[in-house]
TILOKE-934971 format. One record per residue (C-alpha): x, y, z; residue number from 1. Coordinates in nm, 3 decimals. Each point is the difference from the previous one (the first is absolute). Layout:
residues N
+---------+---------+---------+-------+
!      c1 !      c2 !      c3 ! zator !
+---------+---------+---------+-------+
!       X !       Y !       Z !   NUM !
...
+---------+---------+---------+-------+
//
This chain:
residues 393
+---------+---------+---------+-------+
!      c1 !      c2 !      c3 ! zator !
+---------+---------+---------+-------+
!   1.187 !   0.309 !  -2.136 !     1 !
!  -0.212 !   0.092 !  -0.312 !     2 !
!  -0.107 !  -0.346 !   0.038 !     3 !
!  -0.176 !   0.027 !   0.367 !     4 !
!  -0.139 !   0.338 !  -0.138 !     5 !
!  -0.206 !  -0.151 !  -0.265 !     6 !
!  -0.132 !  -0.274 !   0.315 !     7 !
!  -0.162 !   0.344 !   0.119 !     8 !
!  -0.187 !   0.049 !  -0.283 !     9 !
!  -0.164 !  -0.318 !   0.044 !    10 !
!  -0.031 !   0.022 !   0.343 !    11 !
!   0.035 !   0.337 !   0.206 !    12 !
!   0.192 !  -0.002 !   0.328 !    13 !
!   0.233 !  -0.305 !  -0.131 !    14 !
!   0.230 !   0.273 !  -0.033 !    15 !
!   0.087 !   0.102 !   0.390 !    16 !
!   0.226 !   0.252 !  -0.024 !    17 !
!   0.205 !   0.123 !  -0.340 !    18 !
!   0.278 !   0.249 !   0.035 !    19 !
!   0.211 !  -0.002 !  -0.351 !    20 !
!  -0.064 !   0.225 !  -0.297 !    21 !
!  -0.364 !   0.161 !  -0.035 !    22 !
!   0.043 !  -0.010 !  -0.394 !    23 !
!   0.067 !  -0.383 !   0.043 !    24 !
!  -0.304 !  -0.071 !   0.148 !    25 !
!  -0.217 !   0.279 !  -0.238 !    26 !
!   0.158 !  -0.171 !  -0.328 !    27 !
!  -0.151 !  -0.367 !   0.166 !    28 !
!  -0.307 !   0.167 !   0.053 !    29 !
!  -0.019 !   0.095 !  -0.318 !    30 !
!   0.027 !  -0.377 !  -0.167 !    31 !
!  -0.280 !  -0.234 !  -0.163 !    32 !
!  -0.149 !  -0.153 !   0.335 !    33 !
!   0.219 !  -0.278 !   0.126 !    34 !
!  -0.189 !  -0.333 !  -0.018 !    35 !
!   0.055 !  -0.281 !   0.265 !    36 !
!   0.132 !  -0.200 !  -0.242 !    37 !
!   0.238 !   0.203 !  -0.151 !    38 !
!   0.147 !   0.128 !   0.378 !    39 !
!   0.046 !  -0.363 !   0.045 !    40 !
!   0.225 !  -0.009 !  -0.326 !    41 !
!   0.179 !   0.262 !   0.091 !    42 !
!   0.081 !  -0.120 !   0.371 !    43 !
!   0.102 !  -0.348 !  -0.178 !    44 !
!   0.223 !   0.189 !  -0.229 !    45 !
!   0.169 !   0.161 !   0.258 !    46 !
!   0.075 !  -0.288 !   0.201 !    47 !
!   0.152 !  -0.183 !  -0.241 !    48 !
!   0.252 !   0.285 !  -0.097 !    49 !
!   0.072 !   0.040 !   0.294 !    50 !
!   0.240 !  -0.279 !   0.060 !    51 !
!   0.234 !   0.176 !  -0.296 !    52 !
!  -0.028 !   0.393 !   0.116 !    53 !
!   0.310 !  -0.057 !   0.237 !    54 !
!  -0.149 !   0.174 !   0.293 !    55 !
!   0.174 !  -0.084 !   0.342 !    56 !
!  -0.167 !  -0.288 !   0.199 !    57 !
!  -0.198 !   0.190 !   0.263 !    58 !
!  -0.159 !   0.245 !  -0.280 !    59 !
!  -0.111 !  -0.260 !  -0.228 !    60 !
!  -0.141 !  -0.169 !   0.267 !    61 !
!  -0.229 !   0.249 !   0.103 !    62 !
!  -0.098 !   0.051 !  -0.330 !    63 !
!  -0.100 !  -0.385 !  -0.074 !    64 !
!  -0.211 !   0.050 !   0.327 !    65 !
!  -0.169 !   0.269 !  -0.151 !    66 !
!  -0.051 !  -0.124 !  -0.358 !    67 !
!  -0.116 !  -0.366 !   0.109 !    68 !
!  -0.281 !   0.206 !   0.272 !    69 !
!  -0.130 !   0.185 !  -0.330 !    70 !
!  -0.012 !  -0.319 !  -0.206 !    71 !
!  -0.162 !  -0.125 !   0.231 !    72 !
!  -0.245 !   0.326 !   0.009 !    73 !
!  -0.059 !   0.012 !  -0.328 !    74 !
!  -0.106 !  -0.450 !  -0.003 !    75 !
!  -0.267 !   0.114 !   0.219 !    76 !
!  -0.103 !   0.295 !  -0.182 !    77 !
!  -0.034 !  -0.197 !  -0.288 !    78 !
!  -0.298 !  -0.220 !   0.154 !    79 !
!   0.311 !  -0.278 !   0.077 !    80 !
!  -0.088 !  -0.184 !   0.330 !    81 !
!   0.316 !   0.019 !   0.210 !    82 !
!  -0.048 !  -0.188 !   0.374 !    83 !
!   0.049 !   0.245 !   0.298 !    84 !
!   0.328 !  -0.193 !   0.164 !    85 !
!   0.161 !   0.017 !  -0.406 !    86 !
!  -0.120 !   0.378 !  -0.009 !    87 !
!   0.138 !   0.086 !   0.299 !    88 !
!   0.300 !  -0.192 !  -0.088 !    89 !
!   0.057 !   0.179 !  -0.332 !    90 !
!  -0.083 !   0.343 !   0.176 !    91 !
!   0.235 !  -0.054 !   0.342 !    92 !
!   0.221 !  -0.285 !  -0.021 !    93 !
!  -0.138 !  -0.187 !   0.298 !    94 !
!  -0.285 !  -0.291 !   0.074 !    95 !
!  -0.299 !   0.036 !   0.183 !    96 !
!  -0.145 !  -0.262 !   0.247 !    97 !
!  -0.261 !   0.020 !   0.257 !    98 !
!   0.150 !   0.077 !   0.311 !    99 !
!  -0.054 !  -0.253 !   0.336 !   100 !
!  -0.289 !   0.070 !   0.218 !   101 !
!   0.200 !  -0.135 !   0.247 !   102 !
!   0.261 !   0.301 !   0.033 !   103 !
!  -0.339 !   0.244 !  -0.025 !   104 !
!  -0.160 !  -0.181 !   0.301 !   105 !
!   0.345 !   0.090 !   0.188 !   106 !
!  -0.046 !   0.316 !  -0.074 !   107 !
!  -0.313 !   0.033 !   0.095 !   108 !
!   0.088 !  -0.179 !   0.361 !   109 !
!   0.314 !   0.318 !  -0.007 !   110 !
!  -0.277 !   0.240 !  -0.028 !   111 !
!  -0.238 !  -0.199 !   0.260 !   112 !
!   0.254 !   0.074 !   0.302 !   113 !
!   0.034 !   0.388 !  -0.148 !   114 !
!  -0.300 !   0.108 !  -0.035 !   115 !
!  -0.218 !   0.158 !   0.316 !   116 !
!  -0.363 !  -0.167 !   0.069 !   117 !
!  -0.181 !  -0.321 !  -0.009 !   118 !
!  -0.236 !  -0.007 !  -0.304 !   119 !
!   0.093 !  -0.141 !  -0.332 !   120 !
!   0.341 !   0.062 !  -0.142 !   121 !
!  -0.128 !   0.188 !  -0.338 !   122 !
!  -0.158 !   0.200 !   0.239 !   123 !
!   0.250 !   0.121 !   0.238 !   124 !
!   0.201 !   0.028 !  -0.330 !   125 !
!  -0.237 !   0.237 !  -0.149 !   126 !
!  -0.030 !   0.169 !   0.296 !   127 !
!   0.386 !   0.075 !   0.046 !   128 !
!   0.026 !   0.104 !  -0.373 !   129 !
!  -0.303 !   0.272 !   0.094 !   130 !
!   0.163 !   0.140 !   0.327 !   131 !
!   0.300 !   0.047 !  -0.218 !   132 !
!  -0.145 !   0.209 !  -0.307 !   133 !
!   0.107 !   0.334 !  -0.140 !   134 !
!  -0.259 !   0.238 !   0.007 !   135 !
!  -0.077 !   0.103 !  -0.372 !   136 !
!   0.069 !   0.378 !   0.094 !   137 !
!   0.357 !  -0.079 !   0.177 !   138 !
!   0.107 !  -0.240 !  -0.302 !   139 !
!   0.191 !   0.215 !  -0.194 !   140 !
!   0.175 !   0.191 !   0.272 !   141 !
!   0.118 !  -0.348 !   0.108 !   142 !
!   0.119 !  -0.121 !  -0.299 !   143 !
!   0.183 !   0.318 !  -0.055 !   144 !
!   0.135 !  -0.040 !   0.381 !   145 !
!   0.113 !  -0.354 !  -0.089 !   146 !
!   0.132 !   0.113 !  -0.334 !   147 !
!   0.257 !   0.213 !   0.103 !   148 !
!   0.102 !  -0.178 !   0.270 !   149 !
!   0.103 !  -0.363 !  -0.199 !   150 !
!   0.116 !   0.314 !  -0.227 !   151 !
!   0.300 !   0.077 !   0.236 !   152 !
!   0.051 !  -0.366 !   0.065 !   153 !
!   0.001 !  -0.079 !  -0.359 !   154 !
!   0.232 !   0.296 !  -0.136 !   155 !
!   0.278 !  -0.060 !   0.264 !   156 !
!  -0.022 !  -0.411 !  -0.046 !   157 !
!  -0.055 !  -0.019 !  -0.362 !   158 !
!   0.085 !   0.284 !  -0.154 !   159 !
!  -0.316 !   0.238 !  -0.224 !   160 !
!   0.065 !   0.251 !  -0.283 !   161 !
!   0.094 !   0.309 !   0.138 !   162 !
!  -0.390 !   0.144 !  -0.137 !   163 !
!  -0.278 !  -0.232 !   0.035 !   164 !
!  -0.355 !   0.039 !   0.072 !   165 !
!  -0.300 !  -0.219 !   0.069 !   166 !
!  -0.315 !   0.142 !  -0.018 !   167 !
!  -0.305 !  -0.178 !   0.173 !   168 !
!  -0.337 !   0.006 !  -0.062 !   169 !
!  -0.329 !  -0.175 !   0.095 !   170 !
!  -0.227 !  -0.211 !  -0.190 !   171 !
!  -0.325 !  -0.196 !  -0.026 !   172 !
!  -0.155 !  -0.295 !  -0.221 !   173 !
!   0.376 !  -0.190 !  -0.031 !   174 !
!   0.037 !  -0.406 !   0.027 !   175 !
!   0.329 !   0.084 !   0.183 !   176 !
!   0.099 !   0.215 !   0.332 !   177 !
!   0.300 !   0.192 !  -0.151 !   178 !
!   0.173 !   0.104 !  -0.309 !   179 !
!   0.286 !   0.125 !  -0.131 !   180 !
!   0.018 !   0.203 !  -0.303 !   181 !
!   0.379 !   0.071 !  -0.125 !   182 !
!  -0.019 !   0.294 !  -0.177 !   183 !
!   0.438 !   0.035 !  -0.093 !   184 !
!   0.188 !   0.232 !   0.154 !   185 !
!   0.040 !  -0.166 !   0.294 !   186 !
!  -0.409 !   0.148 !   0.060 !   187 !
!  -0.266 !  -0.251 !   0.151 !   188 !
!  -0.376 !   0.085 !   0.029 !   189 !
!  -0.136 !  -0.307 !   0.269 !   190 !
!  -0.361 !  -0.061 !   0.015 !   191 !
!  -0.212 !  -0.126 !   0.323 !   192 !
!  -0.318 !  -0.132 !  -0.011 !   193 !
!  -0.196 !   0.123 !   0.216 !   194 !
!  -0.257 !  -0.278 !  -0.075 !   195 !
!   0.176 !  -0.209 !   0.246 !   196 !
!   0.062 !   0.026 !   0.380 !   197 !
!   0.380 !   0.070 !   0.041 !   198 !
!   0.138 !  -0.116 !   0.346 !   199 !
!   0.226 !   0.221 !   0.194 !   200 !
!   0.254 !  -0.292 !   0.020 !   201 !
!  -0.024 !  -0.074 !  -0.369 !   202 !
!   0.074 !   0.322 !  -0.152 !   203 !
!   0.335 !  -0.006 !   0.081 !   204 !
!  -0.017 !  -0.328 !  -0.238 !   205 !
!  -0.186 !   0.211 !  -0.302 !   206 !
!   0.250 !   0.311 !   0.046 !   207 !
!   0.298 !  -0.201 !  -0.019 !   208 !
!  -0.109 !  -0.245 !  -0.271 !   209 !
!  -0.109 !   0.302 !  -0.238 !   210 !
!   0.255 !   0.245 !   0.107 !   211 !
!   0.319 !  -0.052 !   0.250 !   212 !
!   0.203 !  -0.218 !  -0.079 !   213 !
!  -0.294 !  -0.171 !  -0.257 !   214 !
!  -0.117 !   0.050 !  -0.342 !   215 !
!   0.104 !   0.362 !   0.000 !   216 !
!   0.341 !  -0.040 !   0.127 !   217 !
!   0.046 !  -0.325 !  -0.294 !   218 !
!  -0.136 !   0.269 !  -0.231 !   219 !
!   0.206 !   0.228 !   0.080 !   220 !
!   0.353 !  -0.141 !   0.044 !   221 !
!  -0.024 !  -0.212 !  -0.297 !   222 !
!  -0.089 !   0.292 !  -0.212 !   223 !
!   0.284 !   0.147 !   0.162 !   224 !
!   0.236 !  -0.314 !  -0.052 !   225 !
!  -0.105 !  -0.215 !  -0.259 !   226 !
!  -0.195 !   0.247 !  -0.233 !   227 !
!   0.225 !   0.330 !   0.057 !   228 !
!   0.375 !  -0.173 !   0.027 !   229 !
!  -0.039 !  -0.378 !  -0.185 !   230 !
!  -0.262 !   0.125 !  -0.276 !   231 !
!  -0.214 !  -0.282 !   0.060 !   232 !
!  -0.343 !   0.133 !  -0.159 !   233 !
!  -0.199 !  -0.259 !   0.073 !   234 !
!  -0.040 !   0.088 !   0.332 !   235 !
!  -0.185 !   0.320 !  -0.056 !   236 !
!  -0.333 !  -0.207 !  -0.058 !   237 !
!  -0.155 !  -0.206 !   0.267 !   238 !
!  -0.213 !  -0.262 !  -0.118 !   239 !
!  -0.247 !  -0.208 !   0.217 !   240 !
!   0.016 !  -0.407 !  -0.019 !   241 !
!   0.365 !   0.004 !  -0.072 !   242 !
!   0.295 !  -0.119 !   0.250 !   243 !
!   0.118 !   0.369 !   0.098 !   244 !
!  -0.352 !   0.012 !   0.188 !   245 !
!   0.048 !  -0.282 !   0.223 !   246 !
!   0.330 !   0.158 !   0.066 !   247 !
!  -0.123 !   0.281 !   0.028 !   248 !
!  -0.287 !  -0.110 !   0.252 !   249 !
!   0.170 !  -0.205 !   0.202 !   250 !
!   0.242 !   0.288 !   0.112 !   251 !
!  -0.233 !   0.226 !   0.050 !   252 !
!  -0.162 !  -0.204 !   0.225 !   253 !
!   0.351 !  -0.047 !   0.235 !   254 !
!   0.023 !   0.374 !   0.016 !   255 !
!  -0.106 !   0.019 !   0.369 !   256 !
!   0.249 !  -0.262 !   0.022 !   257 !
!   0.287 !   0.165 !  -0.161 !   258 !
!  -0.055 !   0.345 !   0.127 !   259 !
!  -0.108 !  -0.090 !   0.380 !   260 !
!   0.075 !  -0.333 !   0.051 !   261 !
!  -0.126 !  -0.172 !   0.329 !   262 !
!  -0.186 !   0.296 !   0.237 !   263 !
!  -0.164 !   0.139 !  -0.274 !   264 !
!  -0.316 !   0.017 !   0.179 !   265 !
!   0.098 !   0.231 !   0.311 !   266 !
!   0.176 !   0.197 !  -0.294 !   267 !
!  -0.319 !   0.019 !  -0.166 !   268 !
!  -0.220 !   0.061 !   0.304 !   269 !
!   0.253 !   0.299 !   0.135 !   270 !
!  -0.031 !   0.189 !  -0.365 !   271 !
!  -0.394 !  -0.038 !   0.002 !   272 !
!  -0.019 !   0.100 !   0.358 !   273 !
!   0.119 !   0.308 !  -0.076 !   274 !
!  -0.305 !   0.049 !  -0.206 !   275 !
!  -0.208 !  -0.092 !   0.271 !   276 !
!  -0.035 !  -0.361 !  -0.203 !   277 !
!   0.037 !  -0.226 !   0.330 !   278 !
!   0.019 !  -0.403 !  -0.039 !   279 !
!   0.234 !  -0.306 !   0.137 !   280 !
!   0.318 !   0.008 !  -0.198 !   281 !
!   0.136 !  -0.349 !   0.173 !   282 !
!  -0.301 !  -0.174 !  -0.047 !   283 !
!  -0.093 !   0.114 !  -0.343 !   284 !
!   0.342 !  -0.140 !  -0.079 !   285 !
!  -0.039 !  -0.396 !   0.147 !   286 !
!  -0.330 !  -0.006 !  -0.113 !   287 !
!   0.111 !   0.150 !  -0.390 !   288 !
!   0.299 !  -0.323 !   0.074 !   289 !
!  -0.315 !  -0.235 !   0.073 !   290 !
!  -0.193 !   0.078 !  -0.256 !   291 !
!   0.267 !   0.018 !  -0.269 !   292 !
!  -0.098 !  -0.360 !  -0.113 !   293 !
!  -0.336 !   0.103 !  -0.079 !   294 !
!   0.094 !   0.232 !  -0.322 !   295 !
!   0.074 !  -0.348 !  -0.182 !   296 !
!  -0.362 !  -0.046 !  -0.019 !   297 !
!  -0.094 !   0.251 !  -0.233 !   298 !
!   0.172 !  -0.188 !  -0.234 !   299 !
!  -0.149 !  -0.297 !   0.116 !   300 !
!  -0.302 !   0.196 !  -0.135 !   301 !
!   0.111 !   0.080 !  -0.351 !   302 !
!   0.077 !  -0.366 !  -0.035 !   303 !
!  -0.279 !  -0.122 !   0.084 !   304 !
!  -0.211 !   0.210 !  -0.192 !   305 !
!   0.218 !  -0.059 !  -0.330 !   306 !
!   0.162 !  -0.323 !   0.006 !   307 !
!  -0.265 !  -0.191 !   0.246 !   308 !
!  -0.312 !   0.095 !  -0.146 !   309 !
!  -0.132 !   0.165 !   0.339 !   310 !
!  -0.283 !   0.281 !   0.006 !   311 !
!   0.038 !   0.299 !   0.163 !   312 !
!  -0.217 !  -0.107 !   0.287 !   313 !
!   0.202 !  -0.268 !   0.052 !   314 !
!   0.323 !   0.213 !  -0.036 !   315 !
!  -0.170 !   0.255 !   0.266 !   316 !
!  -0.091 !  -0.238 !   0.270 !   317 !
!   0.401 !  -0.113 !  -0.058 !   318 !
!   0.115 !   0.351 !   0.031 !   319 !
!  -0.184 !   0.050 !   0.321 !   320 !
!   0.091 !  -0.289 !   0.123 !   321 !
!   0.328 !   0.008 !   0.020 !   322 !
!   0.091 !   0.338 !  -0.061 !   323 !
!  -0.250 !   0.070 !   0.245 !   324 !
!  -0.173 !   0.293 !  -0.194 !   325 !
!  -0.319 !   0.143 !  -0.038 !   326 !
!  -0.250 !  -0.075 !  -0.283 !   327 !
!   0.092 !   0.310 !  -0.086 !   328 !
!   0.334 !  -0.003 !  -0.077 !   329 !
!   0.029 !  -0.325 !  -0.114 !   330 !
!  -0.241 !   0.172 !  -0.275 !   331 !
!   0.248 !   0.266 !  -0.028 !   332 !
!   0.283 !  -0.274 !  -0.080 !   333 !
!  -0.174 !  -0.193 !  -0.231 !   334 !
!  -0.087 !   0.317 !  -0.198 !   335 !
!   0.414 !   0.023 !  -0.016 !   336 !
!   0.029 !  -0.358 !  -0.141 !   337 !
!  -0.277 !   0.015 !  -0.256 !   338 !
!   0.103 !   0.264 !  -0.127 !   339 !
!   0.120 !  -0.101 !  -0.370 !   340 !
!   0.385 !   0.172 !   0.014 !   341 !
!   0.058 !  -0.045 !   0.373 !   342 !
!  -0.121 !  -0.338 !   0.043 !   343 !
!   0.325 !  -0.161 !   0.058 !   344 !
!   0.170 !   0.265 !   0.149 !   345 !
!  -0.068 !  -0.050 !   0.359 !   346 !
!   0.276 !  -0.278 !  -0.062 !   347 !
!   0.240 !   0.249 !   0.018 !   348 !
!  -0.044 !   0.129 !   0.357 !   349 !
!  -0.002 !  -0.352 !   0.119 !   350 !
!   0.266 !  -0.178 !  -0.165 !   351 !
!   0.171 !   0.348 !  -0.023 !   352 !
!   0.018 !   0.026 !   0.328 !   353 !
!   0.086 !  -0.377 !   0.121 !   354 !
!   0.294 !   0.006 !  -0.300 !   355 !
!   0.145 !   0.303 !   0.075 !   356 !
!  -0.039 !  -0.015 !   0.423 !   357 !
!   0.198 !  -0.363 !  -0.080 !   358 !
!   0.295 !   0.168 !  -0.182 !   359 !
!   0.032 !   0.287 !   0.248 !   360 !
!   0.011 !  -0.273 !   0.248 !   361 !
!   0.268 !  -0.182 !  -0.178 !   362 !
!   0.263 !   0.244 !  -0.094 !   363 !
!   0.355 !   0.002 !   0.086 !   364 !
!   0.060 !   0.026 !   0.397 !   365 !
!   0.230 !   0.296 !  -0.053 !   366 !
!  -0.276 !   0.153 !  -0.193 !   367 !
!  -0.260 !   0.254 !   0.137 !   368 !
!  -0.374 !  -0.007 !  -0.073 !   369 !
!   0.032 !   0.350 !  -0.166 !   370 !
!   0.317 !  -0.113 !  -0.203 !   371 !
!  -0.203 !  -0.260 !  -0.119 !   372 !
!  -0.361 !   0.199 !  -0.053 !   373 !
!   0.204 !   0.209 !  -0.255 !   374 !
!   0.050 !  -0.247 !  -0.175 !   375 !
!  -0.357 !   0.000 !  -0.073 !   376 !
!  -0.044 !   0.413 !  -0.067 !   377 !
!   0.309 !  -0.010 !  -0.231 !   378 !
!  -0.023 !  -0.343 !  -0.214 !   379 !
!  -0.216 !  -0.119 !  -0.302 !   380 !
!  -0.012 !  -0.343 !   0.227 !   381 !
!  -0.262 !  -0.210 !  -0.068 !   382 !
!  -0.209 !  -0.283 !   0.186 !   383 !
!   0.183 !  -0.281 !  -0.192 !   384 !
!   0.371 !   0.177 !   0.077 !   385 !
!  -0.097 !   0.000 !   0.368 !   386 !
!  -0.099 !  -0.349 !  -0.013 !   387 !
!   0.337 !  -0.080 !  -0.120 !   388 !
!   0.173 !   0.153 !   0.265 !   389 !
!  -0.192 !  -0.157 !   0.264 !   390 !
!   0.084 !  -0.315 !  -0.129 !   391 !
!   0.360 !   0.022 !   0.005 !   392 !
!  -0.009 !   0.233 !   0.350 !   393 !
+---------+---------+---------+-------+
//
């Protein structure tokens, strides 16, 4: 824990979230400044006593996740060139390949038949993402609307702390479209950007990967479980490029999934209709199945740019290509993967995703997807223990 504090020194915002002691984290800010080099000792240090400390199997696990992701933090730091496929390796326990422009030309074909109009598919793609924007005034109402609706869901399938709050806010000048900001206490503040365009259809996405049953609900129960009843302190600090945020990620991003389930776009479309927020809940839901392919290629992108040696010209005309984007937000995206601590993480929405969607999809027959999600909100799993499983499934 002290360890990933002192990473925040060196870096600010490595530290997501931190939710132990206050004087803990006042007596590291109070040390010499940490230098890469000597972060690296101490994260090699660790890992090799760890193999002696007698912790139970899943807990030291997690913990050599952690420790080899800020060895590997601290190489880098240090002015140590470390490939992208080994960084993301040593930060989320999984390989990275180019995915097959085959399987994004079917998708594209999918879309083809769904899509209204004649012209040029990026076109009529643009122009159904348009009809289907939030107005900037009626954004926060309908996040709030969505809110406490996968609320309900999530409290009666999942189970929430009997007081817990998320607070949401709206933002500008941010490389991402949402955040969430654990604050303890079972207390989230979620940012939007506002710089964005946020489709009706997608916000139930953002809500439920920020709040219900996403980052917020992890926060929460395993502050509740493993933090309040097993006294497991190191997860009251969140650290980015370490295993937990794949894992963490990747469920997030099956919250619609977990909550809903299949229909989640008439759901969707009846809440925001109350508002007087009006668009095609069945077809915003086979065209999000179409184009669910496509989100492999931004990290097509950060390949490219880091491990092939492309420019971001290059890398744009890719991302419009196939993710059939505008200039614009291919911009936006590429802003996200050059940035110098986020660079790599756009690996884990993608291989979040595909890991965890393949282990939902493989448990037990007499086992529910909800049995299984809590698996996920409850357990210091990481990418590597999933893999496992999978393998023996």
């Amino acid at each position: 824990m002290r360890l990933g504090l002192r990473f925040d020194r060196l870096e600010p915002g490595f530290v997501d979230a931190y939710t132990g002691n206050p004087a803990v984290r006042a007596k590291v800010a109070d040390e010499p400044a940490p230098t890469p080099s000597g972060l690296r000792d101490q994260a090699r240090t660790l890992l090799r006593e760890l193999d002696s400390a007698a912790l139970p199997g899943d807990r030291a696990d997690y913990l050599r996740g952690q420790l080899t992701g800020l060895e590997c933090t601290a190489r880098k730091m240090s002015g140590e060139p470390v490939g992208f496929v080994d960084e993301v390796m040593a930060y989320f326990q999984v390989d990275v390949v180019l995915g097959d422009p085959a399987v994004y030309s079917a998708a594209h074909a999918e879309l083809d038949t769904l899509l209204p109009g004649s012209g040029p598919l990026a076109e009529r793609y643009a122009a159904h993402r348009r009809r289907e924007e939030c107005p900037s005034a009626r954004l926060e109402a309908a996040v709030h609307a969505l809110s406490s609706a996968l609320r309900d869901r999530v409290r009666g399938r999942y189970g929430l702390p009997e007081v817990e709050t998320v607070r949401y806010e709206v933002v500008t000048d941010k490389p991402w479209s949402g955040f969430n900001y654990y604050e303890g206490g079972f207390r989230s503040r979620v940012a939007i950007n506002a710089d964005l365009p946020h489709r009706l259809s997608q916000l139930p996405h953002l809500v439920a990967h920020e709040s219900y049953p996403g980052h917020h609900t992890e926060h929460c129960r395993k502050e509740q479980g493993l933090v309040g009843r097993a006294d497991r302190t190191e997860h009251t600090v969140f650290l980015v490029n370490t295993p937990e945020c794949l894992m963490a990620e990747g469920l997030a991003d099956l919250g619609v999934q977990a909550s809903v389930g299949e229909g989640w776009g008439p759901w969707s479309a009846e809440i925001l209709g109350d508002l007087g927020l009006r668009f095609d809940g069945h077809l915003a839901e086979r065209i999000a199945a179409a184009a669910a392919p496509l989100s492999r290629v931004r990290q097509d992108a950060a390949v490219l740019l880091h491990d092939r040696g492309a420019d971001a010209g290059e890398v744009s005309a890719y991302l419009q290509r196939w993710s059939l984007v505008s200039a614009e937000r291919a911009a936006q995206q590429i802003r996200f993967l050059t940035d110098p601590l986020w660079r790599a993480y756009i690996c884990t929405y993608v291989e979040g995703y595909d890991l965890l969607s393949r282990w939902l999809a493989a448990r037990p027959e007499e086992q529910s997807v909800a049995d299984r999600f809590l698996r996920l909100l409850d357990e210091p799993l990481t990418p590597r223990a999933v893999l496992d499983e999978l393998r023996v499934a």
